[in-house]
C-alpha positions as CSV (number, residue, x, y, z in Angstrom):
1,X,82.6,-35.5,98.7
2,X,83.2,-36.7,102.1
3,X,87.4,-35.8,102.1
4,X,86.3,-32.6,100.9
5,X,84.5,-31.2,104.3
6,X,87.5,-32.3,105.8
7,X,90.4,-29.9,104.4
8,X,92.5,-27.5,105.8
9,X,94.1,-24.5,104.3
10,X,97.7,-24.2,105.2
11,X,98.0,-20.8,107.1
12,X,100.7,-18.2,106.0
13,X,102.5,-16.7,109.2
14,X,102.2,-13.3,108.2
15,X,98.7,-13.0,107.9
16,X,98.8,-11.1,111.3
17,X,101.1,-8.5,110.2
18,X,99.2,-7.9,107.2
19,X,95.8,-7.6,109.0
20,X,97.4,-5.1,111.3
21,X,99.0,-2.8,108.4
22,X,95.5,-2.7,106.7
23,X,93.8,-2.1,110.2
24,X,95.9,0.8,110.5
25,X,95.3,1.9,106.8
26,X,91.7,1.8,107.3
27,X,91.6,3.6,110.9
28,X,93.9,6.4,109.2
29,X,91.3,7.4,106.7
30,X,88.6,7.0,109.4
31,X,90.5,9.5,111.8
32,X,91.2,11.6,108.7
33,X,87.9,12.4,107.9
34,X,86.9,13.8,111.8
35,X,89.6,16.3,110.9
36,X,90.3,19.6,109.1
37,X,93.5,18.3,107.3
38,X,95.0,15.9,105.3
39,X,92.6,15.6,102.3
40,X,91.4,12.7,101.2
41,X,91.2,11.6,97.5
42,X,89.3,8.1,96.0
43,X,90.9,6.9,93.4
44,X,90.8,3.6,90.9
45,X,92.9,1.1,91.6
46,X,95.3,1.2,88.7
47,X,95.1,4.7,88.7
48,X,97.9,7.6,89.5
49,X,98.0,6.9,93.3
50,X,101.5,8.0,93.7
51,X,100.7,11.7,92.2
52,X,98.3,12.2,94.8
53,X,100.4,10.6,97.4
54,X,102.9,12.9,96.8
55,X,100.8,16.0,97.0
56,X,99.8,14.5,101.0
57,X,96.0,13.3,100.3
58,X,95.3,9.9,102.2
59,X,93.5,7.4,99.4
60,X,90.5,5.2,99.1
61,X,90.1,2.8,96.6
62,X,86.4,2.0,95.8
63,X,87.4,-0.7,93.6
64,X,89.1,-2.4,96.9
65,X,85.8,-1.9,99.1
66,X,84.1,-3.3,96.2
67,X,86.1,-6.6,97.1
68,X,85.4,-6.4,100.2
69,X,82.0,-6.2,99.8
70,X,82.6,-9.2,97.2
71,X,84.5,-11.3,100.3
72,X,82.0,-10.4,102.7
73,X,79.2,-11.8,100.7
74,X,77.2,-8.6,101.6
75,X,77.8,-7.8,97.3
76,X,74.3,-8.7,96.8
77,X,72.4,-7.0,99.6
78,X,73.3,-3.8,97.8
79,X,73.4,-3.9,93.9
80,X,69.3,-4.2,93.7
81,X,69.5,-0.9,95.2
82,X,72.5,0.3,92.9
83,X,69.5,-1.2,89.9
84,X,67.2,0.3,91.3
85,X,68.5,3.8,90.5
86,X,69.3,3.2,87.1
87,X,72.7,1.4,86.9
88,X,71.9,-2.1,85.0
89,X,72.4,-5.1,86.2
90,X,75.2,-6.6,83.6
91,X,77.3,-3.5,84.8
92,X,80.5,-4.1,86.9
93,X,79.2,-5.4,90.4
94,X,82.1,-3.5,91.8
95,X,80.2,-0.2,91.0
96,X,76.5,-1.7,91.6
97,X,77.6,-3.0,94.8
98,X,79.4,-0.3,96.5
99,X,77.3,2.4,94.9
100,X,74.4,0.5,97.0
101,X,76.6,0.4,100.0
102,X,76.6,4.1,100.1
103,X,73.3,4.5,99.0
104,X,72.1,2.0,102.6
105,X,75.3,3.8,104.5
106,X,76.2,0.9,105.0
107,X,80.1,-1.1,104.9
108,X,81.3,-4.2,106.4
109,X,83.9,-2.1,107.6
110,X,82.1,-1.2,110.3
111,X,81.8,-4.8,111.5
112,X,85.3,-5.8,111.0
113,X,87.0,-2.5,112.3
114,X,85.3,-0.9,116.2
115,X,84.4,3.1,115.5
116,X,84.2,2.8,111.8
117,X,81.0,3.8,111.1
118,X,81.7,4.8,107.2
119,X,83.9,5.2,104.3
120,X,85.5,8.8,104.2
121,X,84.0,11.3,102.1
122,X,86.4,12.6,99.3
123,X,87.7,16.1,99.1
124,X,88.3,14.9,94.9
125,X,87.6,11.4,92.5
126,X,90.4,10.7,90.5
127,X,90.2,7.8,88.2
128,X,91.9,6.4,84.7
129,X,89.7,4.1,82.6
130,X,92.8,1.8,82.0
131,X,90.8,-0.9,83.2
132,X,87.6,0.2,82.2
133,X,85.4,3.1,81.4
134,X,82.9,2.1,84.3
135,X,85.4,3.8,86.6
136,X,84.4,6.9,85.3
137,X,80.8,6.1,85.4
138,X,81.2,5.3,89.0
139,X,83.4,8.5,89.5
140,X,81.0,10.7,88.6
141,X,78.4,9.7,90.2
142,X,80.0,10.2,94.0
143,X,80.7,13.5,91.6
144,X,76.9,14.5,91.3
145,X,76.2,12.6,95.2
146,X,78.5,14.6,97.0
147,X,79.2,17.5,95.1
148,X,83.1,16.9,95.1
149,X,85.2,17.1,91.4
150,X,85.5,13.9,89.6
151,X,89.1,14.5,87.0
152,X,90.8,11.7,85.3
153,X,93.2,10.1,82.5
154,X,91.4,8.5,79.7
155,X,93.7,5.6,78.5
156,X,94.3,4.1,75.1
157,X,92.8,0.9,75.1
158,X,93.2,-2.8,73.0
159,X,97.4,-1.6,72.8
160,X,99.5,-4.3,71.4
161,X,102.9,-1.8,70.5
162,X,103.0,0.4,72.9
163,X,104.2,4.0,71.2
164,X,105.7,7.4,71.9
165,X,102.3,8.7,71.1
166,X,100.4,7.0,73.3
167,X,102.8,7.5,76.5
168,X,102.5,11.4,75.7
169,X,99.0,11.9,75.7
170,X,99.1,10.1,79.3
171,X,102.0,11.9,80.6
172,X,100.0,15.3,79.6
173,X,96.6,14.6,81.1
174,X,98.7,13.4,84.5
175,X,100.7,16.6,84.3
176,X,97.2,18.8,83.8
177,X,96.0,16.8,87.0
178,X,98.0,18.9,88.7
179,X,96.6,22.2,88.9
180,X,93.5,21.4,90.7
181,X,95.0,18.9,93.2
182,X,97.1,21.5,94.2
183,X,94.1,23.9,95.0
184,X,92.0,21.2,96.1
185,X,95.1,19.7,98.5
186,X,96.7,22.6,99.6
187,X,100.0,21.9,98.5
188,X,102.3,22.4,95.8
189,X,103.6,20.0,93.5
190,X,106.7,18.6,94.4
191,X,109.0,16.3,92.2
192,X,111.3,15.0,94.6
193,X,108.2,13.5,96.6
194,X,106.6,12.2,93.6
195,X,110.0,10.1,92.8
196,X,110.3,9.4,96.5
197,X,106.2,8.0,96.4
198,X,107.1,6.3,93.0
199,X,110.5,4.5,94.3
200,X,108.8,3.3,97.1
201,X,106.1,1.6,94.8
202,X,108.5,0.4,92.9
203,X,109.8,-1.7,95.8
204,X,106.8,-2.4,96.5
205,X,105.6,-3.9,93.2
206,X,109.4,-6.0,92.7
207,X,108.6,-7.2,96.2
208,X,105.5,-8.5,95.0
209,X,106.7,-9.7,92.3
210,X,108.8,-11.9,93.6
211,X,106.2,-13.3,96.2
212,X,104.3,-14.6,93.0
213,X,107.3,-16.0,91.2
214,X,108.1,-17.9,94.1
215,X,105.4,-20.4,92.5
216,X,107.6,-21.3,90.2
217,X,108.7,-23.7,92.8
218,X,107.3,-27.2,92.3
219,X,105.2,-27.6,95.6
220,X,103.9,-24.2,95.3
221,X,104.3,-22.4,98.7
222,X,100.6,-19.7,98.3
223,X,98.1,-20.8,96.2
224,X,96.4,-18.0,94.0
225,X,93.3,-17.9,96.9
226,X,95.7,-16.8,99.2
227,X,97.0,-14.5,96.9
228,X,94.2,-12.2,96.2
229,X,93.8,-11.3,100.1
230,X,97.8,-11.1,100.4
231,X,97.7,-8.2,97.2
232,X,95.7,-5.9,99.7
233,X,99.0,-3.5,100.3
234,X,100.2,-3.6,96.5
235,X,96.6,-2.5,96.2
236,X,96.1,0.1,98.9
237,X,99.5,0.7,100.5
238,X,101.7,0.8,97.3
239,X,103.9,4.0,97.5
240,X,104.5,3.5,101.2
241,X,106.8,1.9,103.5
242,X,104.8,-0.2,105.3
243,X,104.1,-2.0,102.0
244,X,107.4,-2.8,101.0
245,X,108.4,-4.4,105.2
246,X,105.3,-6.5,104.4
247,X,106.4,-8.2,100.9
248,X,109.8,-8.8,102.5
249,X,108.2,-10.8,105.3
250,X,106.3,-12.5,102.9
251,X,108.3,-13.0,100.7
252,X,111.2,-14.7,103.6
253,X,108.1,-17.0,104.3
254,X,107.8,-18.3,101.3
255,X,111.3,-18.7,100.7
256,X,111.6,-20.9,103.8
257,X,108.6,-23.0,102.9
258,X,110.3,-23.5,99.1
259,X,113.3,-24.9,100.9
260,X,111.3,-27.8,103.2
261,X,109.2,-28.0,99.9
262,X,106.0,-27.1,102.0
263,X,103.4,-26.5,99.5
264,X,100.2,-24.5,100.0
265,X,98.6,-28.1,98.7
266,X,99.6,-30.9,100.3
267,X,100.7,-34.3,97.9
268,X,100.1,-31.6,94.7
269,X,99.4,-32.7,90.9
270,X,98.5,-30.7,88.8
271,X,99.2,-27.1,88.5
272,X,96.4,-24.5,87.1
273,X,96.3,-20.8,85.7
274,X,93.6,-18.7,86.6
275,X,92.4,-16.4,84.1
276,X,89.8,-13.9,84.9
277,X,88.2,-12.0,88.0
278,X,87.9,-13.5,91.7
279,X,84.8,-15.1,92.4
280,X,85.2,-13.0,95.7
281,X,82.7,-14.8,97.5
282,X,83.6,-18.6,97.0
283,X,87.3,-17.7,97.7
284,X,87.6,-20.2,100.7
285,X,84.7,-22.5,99.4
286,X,86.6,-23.2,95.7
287,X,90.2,-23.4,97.6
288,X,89.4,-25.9,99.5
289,X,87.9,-28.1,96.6
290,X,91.3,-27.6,94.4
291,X,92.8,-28.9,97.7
292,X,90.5,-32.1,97.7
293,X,91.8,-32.7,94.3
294,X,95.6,-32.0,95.0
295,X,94.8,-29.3,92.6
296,X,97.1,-26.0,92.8
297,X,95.9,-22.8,91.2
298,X,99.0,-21.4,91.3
299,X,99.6,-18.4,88.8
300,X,96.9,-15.8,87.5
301,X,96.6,-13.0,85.3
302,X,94.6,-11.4,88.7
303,X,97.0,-11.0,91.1
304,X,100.2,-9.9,88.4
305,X,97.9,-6.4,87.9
306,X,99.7,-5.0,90.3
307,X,103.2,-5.3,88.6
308,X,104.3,-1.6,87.5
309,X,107.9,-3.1,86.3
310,X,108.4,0.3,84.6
311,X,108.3,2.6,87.9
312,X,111.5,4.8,87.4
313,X,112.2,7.6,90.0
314,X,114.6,9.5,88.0
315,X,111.6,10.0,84.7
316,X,108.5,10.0,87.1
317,X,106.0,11.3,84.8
318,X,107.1,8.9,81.8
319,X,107.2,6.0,83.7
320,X,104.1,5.7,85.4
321,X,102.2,6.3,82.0
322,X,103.9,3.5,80.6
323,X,103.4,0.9,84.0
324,X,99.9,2.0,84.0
325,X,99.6,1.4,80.0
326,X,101.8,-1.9,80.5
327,X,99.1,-3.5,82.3
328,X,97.3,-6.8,80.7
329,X,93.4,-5.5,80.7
330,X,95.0,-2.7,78.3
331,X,96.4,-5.2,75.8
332,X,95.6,-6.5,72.8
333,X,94.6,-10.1,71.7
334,X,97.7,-11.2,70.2
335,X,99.4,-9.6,73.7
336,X,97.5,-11.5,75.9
337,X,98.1,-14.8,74.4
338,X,101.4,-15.0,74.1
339,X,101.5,-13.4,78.3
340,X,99.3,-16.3,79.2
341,X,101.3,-18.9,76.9
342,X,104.8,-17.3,78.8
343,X,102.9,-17.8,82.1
344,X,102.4,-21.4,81.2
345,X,105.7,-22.3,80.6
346,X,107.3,-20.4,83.6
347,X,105.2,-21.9,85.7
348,X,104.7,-25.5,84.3
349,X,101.3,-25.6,84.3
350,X,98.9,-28.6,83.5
351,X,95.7,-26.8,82.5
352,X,94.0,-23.2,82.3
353,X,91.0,-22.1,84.0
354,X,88.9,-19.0,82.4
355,X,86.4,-17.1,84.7
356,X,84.0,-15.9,82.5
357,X,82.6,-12.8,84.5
358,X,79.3,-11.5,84.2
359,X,79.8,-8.6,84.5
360,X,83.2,-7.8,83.8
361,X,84.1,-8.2,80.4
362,X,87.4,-6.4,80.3
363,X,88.3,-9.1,82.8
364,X,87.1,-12.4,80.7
365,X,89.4,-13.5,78.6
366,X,87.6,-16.3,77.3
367,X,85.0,-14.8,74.7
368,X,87.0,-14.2,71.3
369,X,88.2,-18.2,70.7
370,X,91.6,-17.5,72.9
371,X,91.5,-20.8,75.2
372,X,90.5,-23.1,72.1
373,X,93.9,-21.3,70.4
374,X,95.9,-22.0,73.9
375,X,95.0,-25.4,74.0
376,X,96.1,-26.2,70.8
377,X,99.0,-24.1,70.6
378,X,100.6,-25.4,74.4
379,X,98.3,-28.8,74.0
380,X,97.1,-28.6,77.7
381,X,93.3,-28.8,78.3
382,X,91.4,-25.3,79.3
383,X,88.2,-24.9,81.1
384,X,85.5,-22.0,81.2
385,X,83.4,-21.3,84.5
386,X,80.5,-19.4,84.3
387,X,80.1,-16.7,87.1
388,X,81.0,-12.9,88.5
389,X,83.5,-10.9,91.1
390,X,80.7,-10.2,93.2
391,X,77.3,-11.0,92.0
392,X,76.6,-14.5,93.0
393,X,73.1,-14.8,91.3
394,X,75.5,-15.1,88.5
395,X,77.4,-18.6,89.9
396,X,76.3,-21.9,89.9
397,X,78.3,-23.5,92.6
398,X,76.9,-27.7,91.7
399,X,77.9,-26.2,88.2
400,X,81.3,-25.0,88.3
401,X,82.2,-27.8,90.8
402,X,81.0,-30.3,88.5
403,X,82.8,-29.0,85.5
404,X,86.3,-28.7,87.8
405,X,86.0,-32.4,88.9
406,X,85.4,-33.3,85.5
407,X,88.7,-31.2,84.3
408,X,90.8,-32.6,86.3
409,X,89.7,-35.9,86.0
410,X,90.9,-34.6,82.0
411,X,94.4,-33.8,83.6
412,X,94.7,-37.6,85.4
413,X,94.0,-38.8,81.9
414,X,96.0,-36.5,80.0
């Protein structure tokens, strides 16, 4: 398509303050690691950040510098060697990918960030397999590598209810947690800083919030592209304040761009879900097609994973089991559904996109008859696209842009 080489994504003003806070994020844990003091913890994304927070370890997510490696297109310079030590190829490419990165010493960091050479070595792994139990895989073998203690929660998983009993059992193994982070950190357990961390991610995560439901707004002011780079400090920064000042510039942006109806996509149409992973490595490529086609991808299950709605200061313990249990990956069938059918509505969508990744099943929606059900339960059209977060061996660009043409060319007609 000729008009297609020829598009421009809209830029979003506070991009510069959001590359500096992560600059700064990064560059702490970097200067951390040349010193005797404070400890440094990896831990999963959707894990209990804020307990560790509190108890003054600085914290890398390897699940974030697997999308780096993912945006960077460097994902599949590194899981060969991640196979070639055992750890299959239909695996998350999060893990092959950034257990190869270590294996090379090697990080796109380095390139993007003068003196950072490498990723901090852990004083402790903490993980919960909410999301997956390739977390723990992952965990334990930077456990076994680097000779540091790998502890976690092990979540219920396929919820739809959510019980007493199953809030218990996570506010126990968080609770036993303690103990060794203490001994490992240096410092004792303190309650008032966990609620003080857990407030502050609260804010964060209502901030955030309402960045995303700003695209309930017909144009849409941030398409769901922009999104997945602009989550970076619910991700990595949640629990501090820096987070919280960056959602309320954000968020002000937004708000100004709903008012002159300045949409991320100029002359918009048609409205789309996303459903699934990233394709971390197209992210530019596949928003500026939607763009060619007037096409906004404006809501996702993606980017809402990092709304903890249940945070509440005053029953730390409780609460974070349940936000962290909440979460959509965790749910049930009949849960997600009916999510995915409220998204539709609040957002007035036109059509549903699945991403169907490799390997990431707990992410891929698609595989149990769920956007045949949604089609005919909302009567809007679906489509499945066949690819990965990181492992682009696994995409078929002519492909997947042959089948979107042809789905919203469905849309036109519909």
């Amino acid at each position: 398509m000729s008009e297609e080489k020829k598009i421009a994504i809209k830029k979003i003003q506070a991009t510069g303050f959001l590359r500096k806070i992560m600059a700064d994020y990064f560059y702490e844990l970097n200067d951390a690691a040349k010193e005797d003091s404070p400890k440094i913890a990896w831990c999963s994304s959707v894990g209990p950040a804020e307990l560790l927070l509190s108890l003054g370890f600085l914290v890398h997510y390897p699940e974030n510098h697997g999308a780096v490696l993912g945006s960077s297109r460097t994902a599949n310079d590194y899981i060969p060697v991640a196979n070639a030590v055992g750890y299959s190829p239909d695996i998350c490419s999060y893990l092959t990918s950034d257990v190869g990165a270590f294996i090379k010493k090697e990080t796109p960091l380095s390139r993007a960030y003068e003196g950072i050479e490498g990723i901090a070595k852990p004083d402790v792994l903490v993980y919960n397999t909410n999301q997956c139990r390739d977390v723990q895989d992952w965990f334990n073998w930077y456990s076994r590598e680097l000779g540091v203690p790998a502890i976690g929660i092990s979540t219920y998983r396929n919820i739809g209810k959510i019980t007493d009993s199953h809030l218990q059992g996570i506010v126990q193994q968080t609770k036993d947690l303690i103990p060794p982070l203490e001994k490992i950190s240096g410092n004792k357990f303190d309650i008032d800083k966990f609620r003080s961390v857990l407030s502050l991610s609260k804010d964060c995560t209502l901030m955030w919030k309402k960045v995303l439901e700003a695209n309930a707004a017909i144009p849409a002011p941030i398409s769901f592209f922009d999104a997945t780079i602009h989550m970076g400090p619910a991700v990595v920064l949640r629990g501090s304040p820096q987070a919280v000042e960056y959602y309320k510039v954000l968020l002000k942006e937004l708000e100004e761009k709903n008012a002159k109806k300045d949409g991320a996509v100029e002359g918009e149409k048609f409205r789309i879900y996303w459903e699934g992973m990233p394709i971390w490595g197209k992210l530019r490529n596949l928003a500026e097609f939607f763009i060619g086609f007037k096409t906004a991808v404006v809501a996702s299950t993606y980017c809402n994973s990092w709304i903890f709605d249940s945070f509440d200061p005053e029953d730390p313990f409780m609460s974070m089991a349940r936000a962290y249990t909440e979460i959509f990956i965790v749910r049930d069938e009949n849960f997600k559904e009916k999510y995915i059918e409220e998204m539709v509505r609040k957002y007035k969508l036109d059509g549903i996109l699945f991403h169907d990744a490799k390997t990431c099943p707990n992410n891929s929606n698609n595989r149990y008859g769920m956007p045949e059900r949604l089609e005919k339960k909302l009567n809007i059209p679906s489509l499945t696209i066949n690819g990965d977060l990181n492992d682009l061996r696994c995409y078929s660009e002519e492909q997947a842009k042959t089948n979107i043409e042809a789905f919203i060319e469905q849309l036109e007609t519909k």
